[in-house]
C-alpha positions in Angstrom: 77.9 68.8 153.5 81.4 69.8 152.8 81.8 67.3 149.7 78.8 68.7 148.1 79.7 72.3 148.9 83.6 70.5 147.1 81.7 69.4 143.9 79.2 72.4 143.6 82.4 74.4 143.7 84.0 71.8 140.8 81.0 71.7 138.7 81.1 76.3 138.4 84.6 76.2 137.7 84.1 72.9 135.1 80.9 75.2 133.7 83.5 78.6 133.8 85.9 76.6 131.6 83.5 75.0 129.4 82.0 78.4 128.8 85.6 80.3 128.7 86.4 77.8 125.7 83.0 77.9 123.9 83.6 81.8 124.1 87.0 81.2 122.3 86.0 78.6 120.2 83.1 81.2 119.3 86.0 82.7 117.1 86.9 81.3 113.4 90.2 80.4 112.7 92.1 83.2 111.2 92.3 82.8 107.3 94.2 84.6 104.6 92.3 86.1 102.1 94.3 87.9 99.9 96.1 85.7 96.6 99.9 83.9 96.8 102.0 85.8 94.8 100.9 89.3 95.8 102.1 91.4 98.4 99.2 93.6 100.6 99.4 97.0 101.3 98.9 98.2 104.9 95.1 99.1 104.5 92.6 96.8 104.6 88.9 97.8 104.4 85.9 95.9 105.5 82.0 96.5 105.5 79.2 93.6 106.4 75.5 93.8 105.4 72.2 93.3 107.6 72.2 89.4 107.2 76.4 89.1 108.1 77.5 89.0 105.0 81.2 90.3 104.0 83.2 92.2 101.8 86.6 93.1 102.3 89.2 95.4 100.8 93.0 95.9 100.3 95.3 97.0 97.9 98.2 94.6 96.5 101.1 94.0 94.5 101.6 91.1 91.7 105.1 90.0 93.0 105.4 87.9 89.6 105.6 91.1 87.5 108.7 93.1 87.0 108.7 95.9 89.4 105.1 94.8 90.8 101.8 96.0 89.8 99.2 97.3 92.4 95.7 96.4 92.0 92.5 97.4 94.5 91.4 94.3 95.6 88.1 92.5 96.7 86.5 89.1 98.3 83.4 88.3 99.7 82.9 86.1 102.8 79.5 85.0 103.7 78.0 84.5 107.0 78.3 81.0 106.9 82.6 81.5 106.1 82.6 80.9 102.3 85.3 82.8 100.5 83.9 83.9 96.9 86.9 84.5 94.6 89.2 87.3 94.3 88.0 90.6 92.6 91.1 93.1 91.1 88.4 96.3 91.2 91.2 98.6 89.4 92.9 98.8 86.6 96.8 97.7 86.1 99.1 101.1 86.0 97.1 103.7 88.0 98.9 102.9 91.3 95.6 103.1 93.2 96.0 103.2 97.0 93.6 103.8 99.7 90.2 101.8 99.4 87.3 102.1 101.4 84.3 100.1 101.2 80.5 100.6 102.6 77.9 98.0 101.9 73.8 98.2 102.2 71.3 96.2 104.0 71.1 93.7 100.8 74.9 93.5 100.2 75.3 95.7 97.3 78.5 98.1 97.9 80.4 100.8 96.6 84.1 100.8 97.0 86.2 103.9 96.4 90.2 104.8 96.1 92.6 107.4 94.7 94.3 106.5 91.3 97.1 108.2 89.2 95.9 109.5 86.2 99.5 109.4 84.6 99.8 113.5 84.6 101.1 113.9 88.3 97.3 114.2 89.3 95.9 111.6 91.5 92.0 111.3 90.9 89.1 109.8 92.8 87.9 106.3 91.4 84.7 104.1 92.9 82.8 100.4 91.6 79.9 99.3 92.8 80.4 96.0 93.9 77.0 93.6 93.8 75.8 91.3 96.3 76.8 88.3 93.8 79.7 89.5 92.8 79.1 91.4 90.0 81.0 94.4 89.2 80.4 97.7 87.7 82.3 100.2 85.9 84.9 102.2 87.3 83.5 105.6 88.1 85.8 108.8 88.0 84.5 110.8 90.7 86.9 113.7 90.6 87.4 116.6 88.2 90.8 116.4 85.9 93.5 118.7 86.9 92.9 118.7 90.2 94.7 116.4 93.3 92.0 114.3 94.8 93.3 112.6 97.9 91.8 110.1 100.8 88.2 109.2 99.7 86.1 108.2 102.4 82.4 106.2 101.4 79.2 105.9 102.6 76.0 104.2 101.9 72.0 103.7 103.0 69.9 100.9 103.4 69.1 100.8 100.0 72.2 101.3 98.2 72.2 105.2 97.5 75.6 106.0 98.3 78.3 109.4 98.6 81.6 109.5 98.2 83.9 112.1 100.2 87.6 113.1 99.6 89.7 116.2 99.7 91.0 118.0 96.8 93.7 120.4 95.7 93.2 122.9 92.9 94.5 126.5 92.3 96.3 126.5 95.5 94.1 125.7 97.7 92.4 122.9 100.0 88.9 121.4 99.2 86.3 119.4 100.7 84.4 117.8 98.0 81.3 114.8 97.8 79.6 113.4 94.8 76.6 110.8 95.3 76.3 107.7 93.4 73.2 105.8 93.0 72.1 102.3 93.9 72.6 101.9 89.9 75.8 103.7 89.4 74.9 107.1 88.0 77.3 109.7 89.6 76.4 113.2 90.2 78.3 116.1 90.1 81.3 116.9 92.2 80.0 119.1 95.6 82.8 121.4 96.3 81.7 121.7 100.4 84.3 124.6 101.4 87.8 124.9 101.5 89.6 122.1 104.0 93.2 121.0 104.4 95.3 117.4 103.7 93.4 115.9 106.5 90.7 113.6 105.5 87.4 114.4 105.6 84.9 112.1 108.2 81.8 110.7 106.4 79.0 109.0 108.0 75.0 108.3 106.9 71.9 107.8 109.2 69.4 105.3 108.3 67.0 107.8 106.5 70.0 108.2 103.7 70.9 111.6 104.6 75.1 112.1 104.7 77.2 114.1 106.9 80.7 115.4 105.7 82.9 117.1 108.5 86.2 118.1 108.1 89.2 121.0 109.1 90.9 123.8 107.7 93.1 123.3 111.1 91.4 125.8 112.5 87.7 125.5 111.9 85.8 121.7 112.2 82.9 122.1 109.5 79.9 119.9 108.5 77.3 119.9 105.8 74.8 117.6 105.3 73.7 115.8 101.9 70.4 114.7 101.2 69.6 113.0 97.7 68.7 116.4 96.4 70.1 119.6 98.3 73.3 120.1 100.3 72.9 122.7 103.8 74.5 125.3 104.5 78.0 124.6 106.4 77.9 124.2 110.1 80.6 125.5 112.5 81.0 122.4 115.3 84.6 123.7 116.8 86.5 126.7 116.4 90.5 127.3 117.2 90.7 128.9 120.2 94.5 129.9 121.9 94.4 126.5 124.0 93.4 124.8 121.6 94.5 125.1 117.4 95.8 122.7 115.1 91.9 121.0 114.8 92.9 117.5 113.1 91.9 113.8 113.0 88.2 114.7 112.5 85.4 111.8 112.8 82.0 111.6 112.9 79.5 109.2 113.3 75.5 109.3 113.0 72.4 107.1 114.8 69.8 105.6 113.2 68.0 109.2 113.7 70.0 111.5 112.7 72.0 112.8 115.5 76.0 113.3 114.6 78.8 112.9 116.9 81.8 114.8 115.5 85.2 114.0 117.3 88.2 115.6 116.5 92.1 116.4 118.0 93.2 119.7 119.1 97.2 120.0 118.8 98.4 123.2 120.0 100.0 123.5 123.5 102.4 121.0 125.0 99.6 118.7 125.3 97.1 117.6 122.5 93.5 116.8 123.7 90.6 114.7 121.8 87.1 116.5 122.0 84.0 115.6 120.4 80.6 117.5 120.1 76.9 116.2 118.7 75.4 117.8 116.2 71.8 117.0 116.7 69.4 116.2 113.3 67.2 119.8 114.8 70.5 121.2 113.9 70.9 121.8 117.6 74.7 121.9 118.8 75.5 120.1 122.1 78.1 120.7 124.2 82.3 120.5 123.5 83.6 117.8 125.2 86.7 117.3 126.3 87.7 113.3 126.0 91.2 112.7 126.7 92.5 113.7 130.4 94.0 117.0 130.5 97.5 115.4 131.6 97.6 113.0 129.0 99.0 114.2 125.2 96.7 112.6 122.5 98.2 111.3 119.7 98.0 110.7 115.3 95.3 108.1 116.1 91.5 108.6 116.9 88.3 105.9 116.5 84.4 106.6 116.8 81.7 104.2 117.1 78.1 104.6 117.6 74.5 102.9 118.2 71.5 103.0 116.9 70.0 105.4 119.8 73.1 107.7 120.1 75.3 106.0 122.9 79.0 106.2 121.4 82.4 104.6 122.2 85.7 106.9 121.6 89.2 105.4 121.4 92.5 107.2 121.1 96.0 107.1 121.5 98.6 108.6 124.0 101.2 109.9 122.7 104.8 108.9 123.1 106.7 110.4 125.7 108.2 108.9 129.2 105.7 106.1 128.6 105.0 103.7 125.7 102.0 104.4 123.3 98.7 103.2 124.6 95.3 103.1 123.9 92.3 104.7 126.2 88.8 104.5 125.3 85.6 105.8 127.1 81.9 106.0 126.8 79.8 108.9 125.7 75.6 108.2 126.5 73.2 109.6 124.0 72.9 112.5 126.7 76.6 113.4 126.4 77.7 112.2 129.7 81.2 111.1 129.3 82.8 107.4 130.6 85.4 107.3 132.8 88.7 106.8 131.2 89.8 103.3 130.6 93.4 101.9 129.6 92.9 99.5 126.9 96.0 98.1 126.2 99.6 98.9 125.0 99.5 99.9 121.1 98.0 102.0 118.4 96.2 102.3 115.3 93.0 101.1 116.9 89.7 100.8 115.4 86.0 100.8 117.0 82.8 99.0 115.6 79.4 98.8 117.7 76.4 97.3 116.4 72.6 99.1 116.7 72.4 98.0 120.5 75.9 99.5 121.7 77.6 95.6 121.5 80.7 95.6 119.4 84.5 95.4 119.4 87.7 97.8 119.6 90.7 96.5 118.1 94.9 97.9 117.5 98.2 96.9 116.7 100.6 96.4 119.5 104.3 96.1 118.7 106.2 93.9 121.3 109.3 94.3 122.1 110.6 91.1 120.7 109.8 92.8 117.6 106.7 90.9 116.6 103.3 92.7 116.3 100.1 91.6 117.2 96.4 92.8 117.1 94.5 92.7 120.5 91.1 93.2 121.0 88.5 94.0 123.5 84.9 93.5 123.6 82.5 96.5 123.7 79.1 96.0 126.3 76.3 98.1 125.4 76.4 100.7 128.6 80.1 101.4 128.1 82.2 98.1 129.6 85.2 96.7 128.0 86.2 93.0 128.1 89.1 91.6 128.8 92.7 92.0 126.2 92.4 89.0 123.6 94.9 88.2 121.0 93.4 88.1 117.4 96.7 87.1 115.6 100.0 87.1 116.5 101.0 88.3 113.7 99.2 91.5 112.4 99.0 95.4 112.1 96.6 97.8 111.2 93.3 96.2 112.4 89.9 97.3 111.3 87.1 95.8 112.0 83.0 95.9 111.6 79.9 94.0 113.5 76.7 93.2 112.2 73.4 93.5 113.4 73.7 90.0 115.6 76.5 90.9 117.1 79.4 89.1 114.5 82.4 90.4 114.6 85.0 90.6 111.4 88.5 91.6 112.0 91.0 92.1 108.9 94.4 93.2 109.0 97.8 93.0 107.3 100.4 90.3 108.1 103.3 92.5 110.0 105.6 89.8 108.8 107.1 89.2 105.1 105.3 88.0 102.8 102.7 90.4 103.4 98.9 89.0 103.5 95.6 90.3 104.4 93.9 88.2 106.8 90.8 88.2 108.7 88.8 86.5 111.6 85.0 86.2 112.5 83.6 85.6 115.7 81.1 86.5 118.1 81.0 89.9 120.0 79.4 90.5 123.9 76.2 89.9 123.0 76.5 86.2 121.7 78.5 85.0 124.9 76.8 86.7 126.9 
């Protein structure tokens, strides 16, 4: 009896390993993906479409030409791991900085970034990017003369996409959109309202309707965008005396409608993260305080939601007697907030979830050998976090996406010289489950 009850106990922990190791090995290798000879800028973009399919972003310098040239930069992975070839999306001279990409169901996408224009103004540029590779024209999304700054992009199912940046003209702070059609034609530049430096937060529900929310620093404001009228602006936070300085604005939709705004208050001797839905009735649900009250938030905030409105928040702490960390917690569809859990030491961290609430947060952690590394944790639908995993050893600024099965791609920039962008697929919670 007691040598069966000795191997039953050998055989769980031989079936433990064996699935501990088909969970790692559920992981690619991590490749590079950007070209020898260029050097990567810290931020890396990437969007997948419904069937897994890839597309990532960066920007990079041609080390072989005198005083380098920065290009935006593109390469499609498919599900299956294939690399397509390298895509320059910009022109040479413009110094263009800042991509973002968003791809549809069928793996068409738009990718948009700020340019200079060569007369101190920096303008707003976008390509549509198709599923085989073909590229469009570049698109000049912003008016002339005025300073368009830190585009943000988003598209629906079928391609229709908006593009979102702030702008500075005749002294002031704007929030301004333009739409772009599944075939390229660009309408007119939306001036939403004035705003600040801070970038504004784009998302889109499934039905193709956009949200844009943003800050004066004292006001969090959202309008939404439908392919042919734009409502009227929407108040979701106001300054109040404990809490001004509104910053670091998100926002994220369901597949209904339903908008979760999160955003950081910085006044007092300790910032806080709130967030607060703004329902598709145009209803307006409760402010939320996320972060503890005896914990100062810090510069870095990440949002992630389902299909049915459950959401994942991640933030930093800010530095102080301890070292910077990352927390993250669950919000339900009904507002009820997660406790408070310590992900790991780091910042810069990123959240994806796929439609059932399965996805993946990931940041950069700086050791104190002086290395950097991105860690990960897995994301359960309900609002549990796997354990810390290393992604690379060798990395910083992480994003990363999930597609509908539950695939996880990770990209980031090499922390060490030469700089690279690399990337790493693999399966999220629901796969090894």
């Amino acid at each position: 009896m007691l040598d069966r009850l000795v191997l039953v106990v050998v055989l769980l922990a031989v079936a433990a390993t064996c699935g501990a190791v088909a969970a790692a090995a559920s992981w690619a290798p991590s490749r590079w993906v950007s070209g020898d000879g260029w050097s990567a800028a810290d931020w890396p973009g990437v969007a997948v479409d419904r069937d897994g399919n890839a597309l990532l972003v960066w920007p990079a310098s041609d080390e072989r030409l005198p005083g380098g040239s920065y290009r935006i930069q593109a390469r499609a992975q498919s599900r299956s791991g294939r690399l397509g070839p390298i895509l320059n999306l910009s022109e040479l001279g413009p110094a263009p900085a800042w991509p973002e990409v968003a791809a549809d169901d069928h793996g068409d996408a738009i990718v948009a970034w700020q340019q200079n224009d060569g007369q101190t103004n920096w303008r707003i540029a976008a390509r549509r990017v198709g599923r085989r590779g073909a590229v469009g024209p570049i698109l000049i999304l912003s008016a002339e003369g005025a300073i368009g700054n830190s585009p943000q992009v988003a598209i629906a199912p079928r391609g229709q996409a908006v593009v979102a940046w702030t702008e500075y003209r005749d002294g002031t702070w704007h929030t301004v959109a333009s739409r772009v059609s599944a075939r390229g034609a660009v309408g007119g530049p939306l001036d939403l309202g004035p705003g600040s430096a801070e970038p504004p937060a784009l998302t889109m529900d499934r039905r193709g309707i956009a949200t844009v929310a943003w800050t004066n620093l004292q006001r969090v404001v959202a309008r939404r965008i439908t392919s042919r009228a734009v409502s009227a602006p929407r108040v979701i936070a106001s300054a109040t005396p404990s809490a001004s300085g509104l910053a670091l604005v998100h926002a994220v939709a369901d597949r209904d409608g339903d908008v979760l705004v999160g955003f950081r208050s910085g006044s007092g001797a300790r910032p806080r993260v709130w967030i607060r839905r703004w329902r598709r009735s145009g209803a307006l649900g409760r402010l939320l305080a996320v972060s503890p009250s005896w914990q100062s938030a810090d510069l870095h905030l990440a949002l992630a939601t389902d299909g049915q409105g459950d959401a994942t928040i991640v933030w930093t702490r800010a530095l102080g007697s301890e070292p910077l960390a990352v927390f993250g917690r669950s919000v339900s569809r009904t507002d009820a907030l997660g406790r408070v859990v310590r992900l790991g030491s780091g910042d810069r961290p990123d959240v994806a979830v796929d439609a059932n609430g399965d996805g993946i947060v990931v940041w950069q952690d700086p050791g104190a050998d002086g290395t950097t590394a991105v860690r990960s944790r897995t994301v359960a639908r309900g609002g549990g976090f796997g354990p810390v995993r290393a992604i690379t050893l060798d990395g910083r600024v992480p994003r990363a996406t999930v597609d509908p099965g539950g695939r996880v791609v990770a990209v980031w920039q090499r922390a060490t010289y030469p700089y690279r962008i690399g990337m790493r697929s693999g399966a999220g919670p629901r796969s090894s489950r």
